[in-house]
Rosetta silent file (secondary structure, phi, psi, omega in degrees, C-alpha in Angstrom):
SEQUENCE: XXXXXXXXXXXXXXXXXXXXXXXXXXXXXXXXXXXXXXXXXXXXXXXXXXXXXXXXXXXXXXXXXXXXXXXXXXXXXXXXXXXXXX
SCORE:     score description
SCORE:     0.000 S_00000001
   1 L     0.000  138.340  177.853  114.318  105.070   95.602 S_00000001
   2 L   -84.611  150.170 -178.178  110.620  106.350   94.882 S_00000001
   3 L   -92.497  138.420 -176.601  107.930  104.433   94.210 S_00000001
   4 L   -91.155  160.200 -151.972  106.482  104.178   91.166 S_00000001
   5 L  -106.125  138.106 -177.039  102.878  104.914   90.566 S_00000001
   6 L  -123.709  142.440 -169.982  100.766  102.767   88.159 S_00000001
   7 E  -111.541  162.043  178.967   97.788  103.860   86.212 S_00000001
   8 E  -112.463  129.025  168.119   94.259  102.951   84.538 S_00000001
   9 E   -73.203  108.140  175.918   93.405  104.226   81.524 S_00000001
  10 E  -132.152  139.666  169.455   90.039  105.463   80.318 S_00000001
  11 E  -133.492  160.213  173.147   88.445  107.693   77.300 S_00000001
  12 E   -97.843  116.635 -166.697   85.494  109.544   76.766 S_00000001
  13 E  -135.071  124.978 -178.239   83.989  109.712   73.584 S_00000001
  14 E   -96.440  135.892  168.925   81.798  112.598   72.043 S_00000001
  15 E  -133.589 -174.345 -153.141   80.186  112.432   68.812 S_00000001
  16 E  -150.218  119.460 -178.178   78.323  114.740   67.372 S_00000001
  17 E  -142.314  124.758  154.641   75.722  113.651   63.958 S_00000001
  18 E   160.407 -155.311 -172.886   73.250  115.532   61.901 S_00000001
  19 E  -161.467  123.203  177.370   72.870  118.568   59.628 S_00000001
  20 L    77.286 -116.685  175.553   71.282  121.976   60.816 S_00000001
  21 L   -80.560  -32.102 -133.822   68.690  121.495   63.170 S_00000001
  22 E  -110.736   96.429 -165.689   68.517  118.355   63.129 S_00000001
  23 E  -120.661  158.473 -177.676   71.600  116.828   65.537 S_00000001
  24 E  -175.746  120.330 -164.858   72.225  114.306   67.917 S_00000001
  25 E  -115.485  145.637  158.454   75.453  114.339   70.624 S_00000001
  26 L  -130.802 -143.479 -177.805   76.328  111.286   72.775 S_00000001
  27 L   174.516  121.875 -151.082   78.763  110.655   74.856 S_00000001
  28 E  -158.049  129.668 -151.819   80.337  107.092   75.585 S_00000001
  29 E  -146.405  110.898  169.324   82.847  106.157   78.278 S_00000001
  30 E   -99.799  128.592 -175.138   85.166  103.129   77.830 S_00000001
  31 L   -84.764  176.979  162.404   86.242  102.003   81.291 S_00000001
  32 L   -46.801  -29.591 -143.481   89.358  100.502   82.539 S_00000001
  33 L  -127.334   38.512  141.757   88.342   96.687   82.561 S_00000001
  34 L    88.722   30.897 -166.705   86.848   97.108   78.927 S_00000001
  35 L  -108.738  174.123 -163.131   83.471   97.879   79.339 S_00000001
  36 E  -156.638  126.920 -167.945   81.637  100.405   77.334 S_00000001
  37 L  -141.050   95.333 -157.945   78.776  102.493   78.723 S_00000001
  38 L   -45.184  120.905  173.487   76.364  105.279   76.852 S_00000001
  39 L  -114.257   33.778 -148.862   76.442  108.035   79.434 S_00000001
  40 H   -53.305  -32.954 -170.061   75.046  110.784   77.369 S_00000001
  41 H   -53.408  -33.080 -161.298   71.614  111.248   80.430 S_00000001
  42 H   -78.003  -13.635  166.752   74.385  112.250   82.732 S_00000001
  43 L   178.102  141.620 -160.227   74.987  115.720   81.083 S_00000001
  44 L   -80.433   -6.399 -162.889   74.653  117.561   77.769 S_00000001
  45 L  -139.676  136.777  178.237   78.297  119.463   77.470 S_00000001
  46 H   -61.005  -40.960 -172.898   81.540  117.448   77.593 S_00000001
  47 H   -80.124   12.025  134.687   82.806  119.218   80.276 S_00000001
  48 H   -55.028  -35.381  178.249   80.132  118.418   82.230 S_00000001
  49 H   -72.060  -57.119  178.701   81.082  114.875   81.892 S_00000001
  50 H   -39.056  -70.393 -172.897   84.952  115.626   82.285 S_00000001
  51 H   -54.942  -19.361 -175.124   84.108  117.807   85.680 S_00000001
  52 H   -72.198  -54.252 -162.119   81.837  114.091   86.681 S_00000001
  53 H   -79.855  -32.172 -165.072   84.844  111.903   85.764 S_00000001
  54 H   -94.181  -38.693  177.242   87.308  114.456   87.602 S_00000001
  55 H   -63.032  -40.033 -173.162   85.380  114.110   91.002 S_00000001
  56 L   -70.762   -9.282 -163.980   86.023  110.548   90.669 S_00000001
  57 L    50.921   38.807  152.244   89.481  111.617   90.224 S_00000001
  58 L   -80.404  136.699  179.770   90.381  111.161   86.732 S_00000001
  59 E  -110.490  125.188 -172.687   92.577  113.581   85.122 S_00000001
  60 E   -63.078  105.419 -162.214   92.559  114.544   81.120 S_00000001
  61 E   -87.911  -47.092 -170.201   95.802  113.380   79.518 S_00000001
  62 E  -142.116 -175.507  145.229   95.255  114.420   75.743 S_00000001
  63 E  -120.741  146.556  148.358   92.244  115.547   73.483 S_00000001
  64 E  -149.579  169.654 -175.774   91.632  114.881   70.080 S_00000001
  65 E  -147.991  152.891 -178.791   88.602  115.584   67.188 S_00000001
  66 E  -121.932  130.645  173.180   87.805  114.033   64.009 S_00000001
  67 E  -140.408  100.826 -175.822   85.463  116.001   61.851 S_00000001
  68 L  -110.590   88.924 -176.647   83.802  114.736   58.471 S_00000001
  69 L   -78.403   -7.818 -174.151   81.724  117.084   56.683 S_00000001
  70 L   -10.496  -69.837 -178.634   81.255  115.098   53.278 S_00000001
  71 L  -123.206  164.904 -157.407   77.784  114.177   53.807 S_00000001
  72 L    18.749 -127.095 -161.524   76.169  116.107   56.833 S_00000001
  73 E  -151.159  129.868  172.526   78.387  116.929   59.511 S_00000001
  74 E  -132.104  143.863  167.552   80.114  114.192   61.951 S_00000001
  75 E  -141.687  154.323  171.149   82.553  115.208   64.526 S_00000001
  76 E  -129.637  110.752  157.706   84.358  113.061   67.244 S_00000001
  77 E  -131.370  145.340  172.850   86.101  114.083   69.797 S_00000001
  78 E   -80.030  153.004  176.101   88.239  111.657   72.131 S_00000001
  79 E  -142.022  119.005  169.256   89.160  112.753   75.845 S_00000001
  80 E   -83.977  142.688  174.187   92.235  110.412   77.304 S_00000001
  81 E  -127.073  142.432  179.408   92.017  109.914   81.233 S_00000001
  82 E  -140.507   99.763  157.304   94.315  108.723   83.459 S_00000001
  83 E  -110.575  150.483  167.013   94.011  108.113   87.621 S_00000001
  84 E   -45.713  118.916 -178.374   96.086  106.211   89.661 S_00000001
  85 L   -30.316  145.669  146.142   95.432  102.305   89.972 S_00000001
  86 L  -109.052    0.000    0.000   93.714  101.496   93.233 S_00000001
């Protein structure tokens, strides 16, 4: 019988705030163990972040985006991760 493989769980979270010029993207990475950590200095584009997080050997299980233009312009998008438990 094969053995089964157990996993950790992480997301990545982009937002995106402002109107025109005037914007502001971050980028915020909820860990396994529940911790929550701004990483926006480490790179300007998600998939910079993704490609950081991938070396580490996480892999991207879903996407999703939220976008609210009402008053300016807000967008969210989540990136699900998954690597194997160590």
């Amino acid at each position: 019988m094969g053995r089964m493989v157990a996993w950790e769980y992480a997301l990545l979270v982009r937002r995106y705030q402002g109107q025109g010029r005037n914007f502001h993207v971050s980028f915020v990475w909820y860990g396994p163990d529940g911790s929550r950590k701004d990483i926006t200095a480490y790179g300007d584009t998600a998939i910079a972040h993704l490609n950081r997080v991938g070396r580490e050997g996480w892999e991207l299980v879903s996407a999703a985006e939220d976008v609210n233009n009402v008053q300016g312009s807000t967008e969210v998008h989540r990136y699900h991760l998954k690597r194997p438990l160590r």
